[in-house]
N, C-alpha and C positions, 0 to 999 in steps of 0.2 A: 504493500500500500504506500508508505512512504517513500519506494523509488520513484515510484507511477506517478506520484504527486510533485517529485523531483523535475520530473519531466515535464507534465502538466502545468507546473508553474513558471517554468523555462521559457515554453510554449508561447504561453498567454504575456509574458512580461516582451520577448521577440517580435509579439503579432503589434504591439501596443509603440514597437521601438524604443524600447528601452534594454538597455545592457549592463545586467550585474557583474563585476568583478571581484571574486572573492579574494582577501588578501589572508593568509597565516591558517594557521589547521584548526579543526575542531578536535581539541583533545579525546585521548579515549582512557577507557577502565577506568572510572568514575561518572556518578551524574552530577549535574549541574544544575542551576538557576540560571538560565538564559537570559542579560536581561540589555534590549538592547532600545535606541531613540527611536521614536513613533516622530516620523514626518511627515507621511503620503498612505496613501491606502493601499497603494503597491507595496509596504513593508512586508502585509499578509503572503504577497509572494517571493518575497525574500527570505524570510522564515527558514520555509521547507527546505534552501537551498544552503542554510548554514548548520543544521541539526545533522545528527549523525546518531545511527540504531534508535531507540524509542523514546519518542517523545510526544511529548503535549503542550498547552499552551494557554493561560486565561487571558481569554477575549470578551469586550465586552458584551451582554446579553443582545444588543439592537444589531451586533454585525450578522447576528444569525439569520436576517429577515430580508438580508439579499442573497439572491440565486444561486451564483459561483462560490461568492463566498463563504455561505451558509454550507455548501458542498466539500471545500476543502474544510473548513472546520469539522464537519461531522465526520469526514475519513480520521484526523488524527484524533477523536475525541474529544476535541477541545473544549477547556473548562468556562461556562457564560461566567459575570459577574456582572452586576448590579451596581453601579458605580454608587448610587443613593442610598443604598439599603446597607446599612452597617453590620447588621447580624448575618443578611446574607450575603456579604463579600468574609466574614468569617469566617464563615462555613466551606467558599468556595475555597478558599485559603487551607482548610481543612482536607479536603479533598483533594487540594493540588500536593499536601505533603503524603498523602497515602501513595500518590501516585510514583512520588520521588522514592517515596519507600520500597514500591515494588517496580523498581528500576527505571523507569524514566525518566528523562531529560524534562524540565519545565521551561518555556517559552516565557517570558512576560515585559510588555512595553514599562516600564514603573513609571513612564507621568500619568499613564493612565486616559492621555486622551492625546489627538493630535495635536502641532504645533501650530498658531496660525499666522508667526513671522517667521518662522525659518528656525530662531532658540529656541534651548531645549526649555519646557517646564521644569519644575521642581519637581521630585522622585516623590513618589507615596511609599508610605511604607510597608504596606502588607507583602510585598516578595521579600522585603527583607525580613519580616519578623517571622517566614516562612523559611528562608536560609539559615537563622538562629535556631527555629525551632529543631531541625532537621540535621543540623551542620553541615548542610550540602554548602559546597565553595560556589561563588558567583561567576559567570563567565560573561565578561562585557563583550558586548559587540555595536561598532557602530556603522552606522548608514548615512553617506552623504551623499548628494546628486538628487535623491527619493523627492528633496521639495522644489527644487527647480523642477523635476520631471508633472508632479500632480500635487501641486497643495491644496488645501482641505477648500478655500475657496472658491477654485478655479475650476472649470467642468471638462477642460480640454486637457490632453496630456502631451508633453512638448518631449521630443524623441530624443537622447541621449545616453552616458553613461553612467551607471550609479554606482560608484566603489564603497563595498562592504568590508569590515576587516572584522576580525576576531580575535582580542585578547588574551590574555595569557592569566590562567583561573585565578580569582582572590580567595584565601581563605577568610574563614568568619569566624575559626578560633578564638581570636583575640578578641571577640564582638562580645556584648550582651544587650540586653533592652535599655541598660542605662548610658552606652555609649553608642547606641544605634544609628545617633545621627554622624558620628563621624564616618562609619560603613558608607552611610548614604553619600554620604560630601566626597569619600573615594573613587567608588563608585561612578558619580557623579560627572568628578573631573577626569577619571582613564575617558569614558566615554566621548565626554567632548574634545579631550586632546585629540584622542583618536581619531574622531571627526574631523578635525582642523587638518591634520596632516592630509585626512584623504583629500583635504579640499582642496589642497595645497595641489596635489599628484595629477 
């Protein structure tokens, strides 16, 4: 399922003109917290192309009510959340660490919503207090090109390249809930360094 999706997302991002370039590996023998910048609604098919053996992904509850996309979400099972509803974003958070438990990879945007100048939001914290719970290590990954190609305002997509790169895992050892905002502020800033370079390239 997730080769097929591999391809299927290739596909669609190609027909659209747009071209992902991945930069550094997705580490292996270990799971992770995937947790990378939400720019464009093309992130959904960048995803599938940065993940490796099983994984999942919480997305919010409304992306399930479009066609395609509701379509690749339902292949990886990915987890809805509720952005408003506080006990049910705890529960999803619940569920995404069973899944970490029984071996999968978790996907998750942490601003939790798109950008609508290009900077990043502020990180929320439910993936991390999901990486503490669980002690799974964080794996940043950033995407740049995604808001010049399709920003959240604009209805047209402008054809280019989008370099994605993949960081090198952080642990969360040294973390608890009383130092969780420095995690977040690490975090944070690999991500947007990361970003700047690609933006640079």
């Amino acid at each position: 399922t997730h080769k097929s999706l591999k391809i299927f997302c290739k596909i669609m991002m190609f027909s659209m003109g747009v071209y992902p370039k991945i930069h550094g590996h997705f580490p292996k023998n270990k799971q992770y917290i995937v947790m990378m910048n939400h720019s464009s609604f093309l992130d959904m098919f960048i995803y599938p192309l940065v993940l490796q053996g099983k994984w999942t992904g919480i997305t919010a509850s409304e992306n399930f009510k479009y066609p395609i996309l509701s379509l690749i979400l339902k292949k990886i099972d990915a987890i809805p959340i509720k952005r408003t509803n506080k006990i049910g974003a705890i529960k999803t958070i619940q569920i995404a660490e069973q899944k970490l438990m029984s071996g999968y990879h978790v996907g998750i945007m942490p601003e939790g919503e798109r950008t609508l100048n290009g900077k990043m939001l502020p990180f929320k914290k439910g993936g991390f207090h999901m990486a503490l719970n669980t002690k799974t290590p964080i794996l940043p990954v950033s995407v740049s090109g995604a808001f010049n190609a399709k920003p959240k305002n604009r209805w047209w997509i402008k054809p280019g390249n989008i370099n994605v790169t993949i960081g090198d895992p952080i642990s969360v050892s040294q973390f608890n809930k009383h130092n969780i905002n420095s995690l977040i502020q690490i975090i944070e800033n690999k991500i947007k360094k990361m970003s700047e370079e690609n933006f640079e390239n």
